[in-house]
C-alpha positions as CSV (number, residue, x, y, z in Angstrom):
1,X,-95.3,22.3,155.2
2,X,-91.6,23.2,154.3
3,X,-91.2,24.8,151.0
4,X,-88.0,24.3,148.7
5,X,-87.2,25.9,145.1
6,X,-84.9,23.9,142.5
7,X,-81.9,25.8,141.0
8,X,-79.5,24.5,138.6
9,X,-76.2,24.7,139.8
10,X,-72.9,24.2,137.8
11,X,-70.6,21.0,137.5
12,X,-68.3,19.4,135.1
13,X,-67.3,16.1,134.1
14,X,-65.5,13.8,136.3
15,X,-63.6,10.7,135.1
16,X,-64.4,7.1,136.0
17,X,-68.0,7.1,136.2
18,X,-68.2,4.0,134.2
19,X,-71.2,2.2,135.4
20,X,-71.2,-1.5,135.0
21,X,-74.6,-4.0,135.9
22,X,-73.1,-4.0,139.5
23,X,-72.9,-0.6,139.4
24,X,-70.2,2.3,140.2
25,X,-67.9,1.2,143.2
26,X,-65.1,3.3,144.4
27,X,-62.9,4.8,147.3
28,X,-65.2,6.6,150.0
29,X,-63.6,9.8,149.5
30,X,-64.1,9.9,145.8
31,X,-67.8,9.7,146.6
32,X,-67.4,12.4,148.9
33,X,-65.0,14.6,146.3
34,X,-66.9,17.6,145.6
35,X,-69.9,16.3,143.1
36,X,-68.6,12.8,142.1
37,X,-71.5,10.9,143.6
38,X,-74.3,13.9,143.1
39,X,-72.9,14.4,139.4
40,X,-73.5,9.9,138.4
41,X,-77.1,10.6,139.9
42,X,-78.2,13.2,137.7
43,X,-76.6,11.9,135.2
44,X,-78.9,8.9,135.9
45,X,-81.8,11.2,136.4
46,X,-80.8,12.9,132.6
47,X,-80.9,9.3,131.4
48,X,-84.3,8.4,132.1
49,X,-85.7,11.9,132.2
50,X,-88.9,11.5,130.3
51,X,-90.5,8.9,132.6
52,X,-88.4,10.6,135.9
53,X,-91.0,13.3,136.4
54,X,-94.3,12.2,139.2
55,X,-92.7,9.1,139.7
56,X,-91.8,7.3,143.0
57,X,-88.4,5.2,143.6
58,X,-87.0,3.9,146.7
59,X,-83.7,4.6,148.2
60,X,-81.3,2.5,150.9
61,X,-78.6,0.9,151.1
62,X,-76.3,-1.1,153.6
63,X,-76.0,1.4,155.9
64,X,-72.0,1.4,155.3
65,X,-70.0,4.7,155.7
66,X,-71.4,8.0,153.8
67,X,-74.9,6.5,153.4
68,X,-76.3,9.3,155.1
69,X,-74.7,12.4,153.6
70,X,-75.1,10.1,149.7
71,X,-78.7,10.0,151.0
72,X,-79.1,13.8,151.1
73,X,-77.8,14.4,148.1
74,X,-79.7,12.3,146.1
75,X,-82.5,13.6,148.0
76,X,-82.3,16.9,147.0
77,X,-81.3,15.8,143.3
78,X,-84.8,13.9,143.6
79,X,-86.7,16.4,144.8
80,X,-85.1,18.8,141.5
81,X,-85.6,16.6,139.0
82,X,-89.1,16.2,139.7
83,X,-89.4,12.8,141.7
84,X,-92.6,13.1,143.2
85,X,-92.1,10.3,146.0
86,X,-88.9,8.5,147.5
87,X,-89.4,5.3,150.0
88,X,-86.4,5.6,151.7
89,X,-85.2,2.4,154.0
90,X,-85.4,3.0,157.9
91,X,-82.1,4.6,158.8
92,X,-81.5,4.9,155.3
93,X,-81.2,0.4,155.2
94,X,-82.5,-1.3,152.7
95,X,-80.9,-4.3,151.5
96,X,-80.5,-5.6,148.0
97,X,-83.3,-8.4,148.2
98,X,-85.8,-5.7,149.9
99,X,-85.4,-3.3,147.2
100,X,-86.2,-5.4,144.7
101,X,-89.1,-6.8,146.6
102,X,-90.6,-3.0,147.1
103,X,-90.1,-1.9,143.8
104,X,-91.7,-5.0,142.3
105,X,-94.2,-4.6,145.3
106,X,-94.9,-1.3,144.8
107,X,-94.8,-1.0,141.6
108,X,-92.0,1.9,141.7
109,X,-90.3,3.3,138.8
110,X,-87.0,2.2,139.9
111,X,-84.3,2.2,143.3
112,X,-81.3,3.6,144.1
113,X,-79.3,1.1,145.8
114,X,-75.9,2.4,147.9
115,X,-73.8,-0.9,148.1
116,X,-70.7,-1.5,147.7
117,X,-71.4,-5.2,148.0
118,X,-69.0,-7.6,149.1
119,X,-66.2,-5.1,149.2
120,X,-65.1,-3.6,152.7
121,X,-67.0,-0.6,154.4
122,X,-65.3,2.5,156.0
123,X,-64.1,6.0,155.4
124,X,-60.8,4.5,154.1
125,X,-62.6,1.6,151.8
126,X,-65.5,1.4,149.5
127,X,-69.0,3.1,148.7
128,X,-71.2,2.1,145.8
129,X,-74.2,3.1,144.1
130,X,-76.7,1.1,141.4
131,X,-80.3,1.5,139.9
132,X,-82.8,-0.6,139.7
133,X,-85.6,-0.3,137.6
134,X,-89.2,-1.5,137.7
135,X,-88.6,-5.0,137.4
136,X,-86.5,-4.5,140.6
137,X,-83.5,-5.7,138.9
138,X,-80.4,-3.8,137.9
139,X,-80.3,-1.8,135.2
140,X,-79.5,-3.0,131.9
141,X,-76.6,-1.9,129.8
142,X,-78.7,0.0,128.1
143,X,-79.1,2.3,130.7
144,X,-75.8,2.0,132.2
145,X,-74.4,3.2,129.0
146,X,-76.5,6.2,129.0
147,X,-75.8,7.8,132.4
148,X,-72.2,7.4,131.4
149,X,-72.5,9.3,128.6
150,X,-73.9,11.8,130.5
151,X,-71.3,11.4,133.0
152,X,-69.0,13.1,130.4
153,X,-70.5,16.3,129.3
154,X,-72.9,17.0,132.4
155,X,-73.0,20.5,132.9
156,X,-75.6,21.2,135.6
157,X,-77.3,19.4,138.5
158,X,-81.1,20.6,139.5
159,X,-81.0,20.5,143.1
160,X,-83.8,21.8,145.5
161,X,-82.6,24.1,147.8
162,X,-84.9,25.7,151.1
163,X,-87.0,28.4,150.3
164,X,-85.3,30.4,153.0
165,X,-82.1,29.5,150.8
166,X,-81.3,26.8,153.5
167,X,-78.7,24.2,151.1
168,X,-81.0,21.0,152.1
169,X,-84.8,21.7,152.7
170,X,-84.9,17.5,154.1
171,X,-82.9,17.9,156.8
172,X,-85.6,17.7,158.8
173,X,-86.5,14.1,157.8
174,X,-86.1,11.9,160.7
175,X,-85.0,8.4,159.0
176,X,-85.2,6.7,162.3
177,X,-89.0,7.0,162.5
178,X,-91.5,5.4,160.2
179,X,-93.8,7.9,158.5
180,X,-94.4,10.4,155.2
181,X,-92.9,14.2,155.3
182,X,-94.3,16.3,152.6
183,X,-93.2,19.0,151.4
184,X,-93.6,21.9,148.8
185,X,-92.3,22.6,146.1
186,X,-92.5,24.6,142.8
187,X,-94.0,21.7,140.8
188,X,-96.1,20.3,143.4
189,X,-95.8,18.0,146.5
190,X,-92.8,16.3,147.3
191,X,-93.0,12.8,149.9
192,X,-90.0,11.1,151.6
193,X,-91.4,7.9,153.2
């Protein structure tokens, strides 16, 4: 069983994290700027903190361009904030109707849906992110208003790292194959799905 430590690493505030009910859409390389997409989710992770810890959300998306590098990160974040389970798509798919479906299903905590919706797809067009929660609808304002607070003074993202100081400990989760990985780490087990 691979073994991963969580360190807090440093970060500041990035503008235009506003997150509306369809959540935060923007230009591909803005998501893949240096800690825009992994600073929104733990900002979301900060915002629902207290219930975060031993719970199990699902992760997936359209598949569109970035998916897999967004689905590391988040991964890791996961994994350092004391997820205890994510149900990630095949290939990282996992369209809006099916996350709703396994989050009601499955009685998760919530979902991380990567989406851009209707907008176009590609390394010069659109990525977006959203959260669910346990009704498997989006989040309410409520919510939304609260990771973007914390979208302007986070300070530090928990991230797990490899316990040979490897940056992702995941990466050798096959998405392509149906199955649970476990791994180790300082506050228990860890599952991808």
């Amino acid at each position: 069983m691979t073994k991963f430590t969580i360190k807090s690493v440093d970060t500041k505030p990035i503008d235009g994290q506003k997150t509306g009910t369809s959540g935060l859409r923007k230009k591909v390389k803005l998501f893949a700027s240096p800690n825009y997409l992994a600073n929104w989710v733990q900002s979301l992770f900060y915002s629902i903190e207290d219930q975060l810890k031993g719970s199990t959300l699902a992760l997936g998306g359209d598949g569109r361009y970035f998916s897999k590098e967004a689905i590391q990160i988040i991964t890791r974040l996961a994994a350092g904030n004391g997820v205890k389970k994510l149900m990630i798509g095949q290939n990282g798919i996992m369209c809006t109707p099916a996350m709703s479906c396994v989050i009601r299903g499955q009685k998760l905590f919530g979902g991380i849906l990567l989406t851009a919706s209707h907008n176009p797809g590609g390394p010069e067009e659109d990525f977006g992110i959203k959260y669910n929660v346990s009704n498997g609808g989006p989040a309410p304002e409520s919510v939304t208003d609260k990771i973007y607070e914390f979208t302007k003074k986070i300070e530090k993202l928990k991230l797990a790292f490899g316990d040979d100081g490897s940056e992702d400990p995941f990466k050798s989760v096959d998405l392509s194959k149906l199955g649970v990985t476990t791994f180790s780490g300082p506050n228990g087990p860890f599952e991808v799905e």
